[in-house]
N, C-alpha and C positions, 0 to 999 in steps of 0.2 A: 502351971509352968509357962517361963513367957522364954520366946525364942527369939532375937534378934539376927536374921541373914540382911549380910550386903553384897549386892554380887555387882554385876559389871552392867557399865551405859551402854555397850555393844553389842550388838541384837547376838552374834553367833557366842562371844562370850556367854551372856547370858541361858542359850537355850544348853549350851555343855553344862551348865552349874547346876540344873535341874533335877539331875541325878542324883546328885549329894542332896538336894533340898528335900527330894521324896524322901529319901532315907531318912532325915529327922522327924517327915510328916508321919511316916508309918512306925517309927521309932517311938514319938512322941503323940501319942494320937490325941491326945488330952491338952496337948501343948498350945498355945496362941501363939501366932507368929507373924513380926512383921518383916515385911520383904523393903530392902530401898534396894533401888538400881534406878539405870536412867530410864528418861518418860519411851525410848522408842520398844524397848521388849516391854513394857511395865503390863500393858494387855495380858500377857505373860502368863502371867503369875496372879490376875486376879478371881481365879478358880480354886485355889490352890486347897485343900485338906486345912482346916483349920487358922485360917486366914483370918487375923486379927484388924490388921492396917499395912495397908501398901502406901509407897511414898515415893513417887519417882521423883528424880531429881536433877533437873536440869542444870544443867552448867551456867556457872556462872561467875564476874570476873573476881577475882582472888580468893578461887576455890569459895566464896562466900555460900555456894552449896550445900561442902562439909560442916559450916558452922551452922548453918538450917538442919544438918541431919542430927548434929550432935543435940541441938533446942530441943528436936521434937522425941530425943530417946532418953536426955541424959535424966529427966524424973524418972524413970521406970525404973527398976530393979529388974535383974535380967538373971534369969537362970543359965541362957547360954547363948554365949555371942558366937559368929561365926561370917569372918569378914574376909569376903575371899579382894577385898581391895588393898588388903593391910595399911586398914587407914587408922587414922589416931582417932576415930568415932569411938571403931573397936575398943580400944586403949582408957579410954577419958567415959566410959558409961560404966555405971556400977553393976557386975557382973561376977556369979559363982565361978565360972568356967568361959573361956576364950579362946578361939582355935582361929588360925589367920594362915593364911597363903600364903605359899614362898615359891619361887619358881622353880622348876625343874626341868631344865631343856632337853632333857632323853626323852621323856615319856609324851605321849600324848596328851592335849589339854583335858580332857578326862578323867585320864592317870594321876593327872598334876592333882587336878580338882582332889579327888577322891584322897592323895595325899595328906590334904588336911585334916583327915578325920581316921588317917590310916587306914584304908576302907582296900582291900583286895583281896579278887578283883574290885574296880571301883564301879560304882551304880550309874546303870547307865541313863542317858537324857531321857525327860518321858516328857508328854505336854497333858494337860487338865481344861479340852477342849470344852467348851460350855453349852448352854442351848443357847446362849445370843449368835456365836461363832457358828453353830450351825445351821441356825436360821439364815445366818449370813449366805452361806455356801447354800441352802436351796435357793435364794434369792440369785446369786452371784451363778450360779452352776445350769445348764439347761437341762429339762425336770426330763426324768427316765434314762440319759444317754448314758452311755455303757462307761466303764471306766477307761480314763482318757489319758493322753502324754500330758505331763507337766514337763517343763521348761521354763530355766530361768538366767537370761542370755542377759543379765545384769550385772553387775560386782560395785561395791564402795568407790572402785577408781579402774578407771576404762585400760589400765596396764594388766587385768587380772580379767577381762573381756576376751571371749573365745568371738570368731568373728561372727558378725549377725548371718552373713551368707550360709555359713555354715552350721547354724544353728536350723535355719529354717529346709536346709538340702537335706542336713538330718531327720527332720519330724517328717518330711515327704516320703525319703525312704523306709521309717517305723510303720508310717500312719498308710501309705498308699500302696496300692495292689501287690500281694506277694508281700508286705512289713510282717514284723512281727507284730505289731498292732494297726491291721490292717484294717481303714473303715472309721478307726476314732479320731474324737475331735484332740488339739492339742492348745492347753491352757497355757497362756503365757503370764509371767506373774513378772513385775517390777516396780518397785516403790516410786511415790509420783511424781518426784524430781529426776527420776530416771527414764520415766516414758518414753521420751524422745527417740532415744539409744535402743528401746524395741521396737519401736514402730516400723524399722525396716524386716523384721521378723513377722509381725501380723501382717504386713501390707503383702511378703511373698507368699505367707499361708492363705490368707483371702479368707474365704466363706468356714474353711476347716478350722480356725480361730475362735479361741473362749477370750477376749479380751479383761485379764484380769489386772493391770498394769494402772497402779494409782487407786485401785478400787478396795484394800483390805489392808488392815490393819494384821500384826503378826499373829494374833488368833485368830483371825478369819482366814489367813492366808493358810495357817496350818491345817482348819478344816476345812477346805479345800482340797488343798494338798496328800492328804493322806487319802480320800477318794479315785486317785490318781493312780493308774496299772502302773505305773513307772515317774520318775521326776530327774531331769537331766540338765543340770544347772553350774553356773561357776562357782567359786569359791566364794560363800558368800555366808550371809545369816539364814537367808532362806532357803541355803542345802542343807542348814542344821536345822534346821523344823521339820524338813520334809524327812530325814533321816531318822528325827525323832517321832515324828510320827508312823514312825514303820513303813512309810513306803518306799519300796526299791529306789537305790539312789545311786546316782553314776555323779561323780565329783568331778570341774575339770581345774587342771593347777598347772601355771604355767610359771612366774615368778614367786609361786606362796609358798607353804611350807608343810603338804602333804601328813607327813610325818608329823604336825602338832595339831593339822587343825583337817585333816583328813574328815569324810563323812564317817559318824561311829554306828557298827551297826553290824549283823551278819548278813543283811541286804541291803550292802553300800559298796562300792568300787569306786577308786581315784583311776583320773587315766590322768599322766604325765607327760609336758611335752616331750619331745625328742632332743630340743636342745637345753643343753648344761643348766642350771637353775644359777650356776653362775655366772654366765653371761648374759643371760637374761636380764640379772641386778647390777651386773655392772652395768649396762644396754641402759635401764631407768636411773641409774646415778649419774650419767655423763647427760643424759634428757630425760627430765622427771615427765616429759608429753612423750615419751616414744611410743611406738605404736606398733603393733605386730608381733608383743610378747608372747601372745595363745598363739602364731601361728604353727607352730611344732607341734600342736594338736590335728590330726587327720578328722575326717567323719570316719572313716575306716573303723579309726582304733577306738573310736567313741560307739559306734555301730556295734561294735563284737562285745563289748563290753556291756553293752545293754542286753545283748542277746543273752548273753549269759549271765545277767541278772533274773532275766525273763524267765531262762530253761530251767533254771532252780529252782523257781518259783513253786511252790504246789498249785493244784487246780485253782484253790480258794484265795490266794495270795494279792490276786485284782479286784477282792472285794473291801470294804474300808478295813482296815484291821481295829482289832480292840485297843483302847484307848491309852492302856498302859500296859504294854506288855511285860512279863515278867523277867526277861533276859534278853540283851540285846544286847552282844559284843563284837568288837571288832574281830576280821575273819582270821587273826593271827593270834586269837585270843579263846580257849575252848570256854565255854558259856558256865557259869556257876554261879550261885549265890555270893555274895559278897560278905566277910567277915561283917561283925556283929564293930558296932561303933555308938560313940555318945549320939 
């Protein structure tokens, strides 16, 4: 059986898709499959349960991408396509059975996902961390120390930026005498064109700093990550890794959109600014440079909201968790198995 997924070039699209894609791997266990999306998750997905050919696929000018994806599928005969791009690949490749994305603006990108396969509840994100990726993270991680704050004070566009001040006020008061993670180091993670925009976060932490910024690709970032007693980052792709990786995760959203793209997980919390999400957008449509969208965000309300990620926690909750857990839903969703699906 040959399975053809397309899922999304965007790292946090991407790591919500994962779910629906286990569910064909464990569905299909015999099945071959090849995964396109774009090159920046494509790390992704090269573990994957019966992984045939990965194809990331860089953009390029007049979509000439899509006609590179359709060259490299359209000989194959396909048992089941499933294009969450609803792109004409899907369409134009010779295929039993076809199942394609539509949007759904109530439900969360998860819900939506799972939508395509009628799947509810819908399955949740998992990652197929490797032993490159971990090797990575003995290398990248300092060898014995306890598990630590991850932090991720970066986002795609500096309007969706909780302040750097207050990112680093925060891991002082987690990490330093009387914290709830009082004593540990605290990881910083940001992709390498965004470095810049941490460094005033490692330069306040000093010596208590994992400098992981520019240093990992999204599976190494994830094995990492999931090492981590806690991870407290903006809205971004690498709240959905760390999410997916089961470790406790505090979301922070100031002009995004909580409700679609929230961290999924029954150890995830969004904290939300104080001011309107409407103003906020209007605020970046009159100046697409405006600045000070996260400020409706306290450390306060970020502080409590860890805490109480933290006190839920069981004892063993700080140590890596298993690599794919069996149930993981969001906390307004009670945890079950997911209908049966092609």
């Amino acid at each position: 059986m040959r399975i053809l997924f397309i899922t999304s070039n965007r790292l946090g699209d991407a790591v919500l898709s994962t779910g629906l894609l286990a569910h064909l791997s464990e569905r299909h266990p015999d099945a071959a499959l090849t995964i396109a999306c774009g090159p920046l998750p494509a790390p992704l997905f090269r573990s994957v349960p019966g992984l045939e050919r990965l194809i990331p696929m860089p953009k390029r000018a007049w979509a000439r991408h899509w006609i590179d994806l359709w060259r490299a599928c359209v000989g194959t005969r396909w048992d089941l396509v499933v294009d969450l791009r609803n792109s004409a690949v899907g369409r134009l490749v010779l295929a039993k059975r076809r199942f394609f994305h539509a949007r759904a603006p109530h439900l969360h990108k998860v819900e939506e996902i799972g939508q395509v396969l009628r799947l509810s509840p819908p399955p949740s994100p998992r990652l197929w961390i490797d032993a490159a990726a971990a090797a990575a993270a003995d290398r990248l991680l300092p060898g014995g120390a306890e598990p630590f704050l991850a932090i991720g004070p970066t986002a795609n566009w500096t309007g969706k930026e909780w302040p750097a001040d207050r990112f680093a006020e925060l891991a002082t008061r987690l990490t330093g005498p009387g914290g709830r993670l009082s004593g540990r180091r605290v990881a910083v993670l940001a992709a390498g064109p965004e470095r810049e925009r941490a460094r005033p976060v490692l330069e306040a932490l000093g010596e208590r700093a994992i400098d992981l910024t520019g240093r990992t690709d999204p599976m190494a970032a994830a094995a990492c990550v999931r090492r981590a007693a806690l991870y407290i980052g903006n809205d971004s792709g690498l709240m959905h890794i760390a999410a997916a990786a089961g470790t406790p995760t505090v979301g922070l959203f100031g002009p995004g959109f909580p409700e679609t793209y929230g961290p999924w997980g029954v150890a995830a919390r969004t904290v939300i600014s104080r001011v309107p999400r409407s103003e906020l957008l209007a605020r970046q449509k009159a100046d697409p440079q405006a600045t000070g969208l996260m400020d409706g965000i306290s450390v306060e309300a970020v502080e409590l909201a860890a805490g109480e990620l933290l006190e839920a926690a069981t004892p063993n909750s700080t140590m890596p968790v298993p690599l794919m857990p069996d149930c993981r839903e969001v906390v307004t969703n009670p945890c079950k198995s997911p209908e049966t699906g092609p």
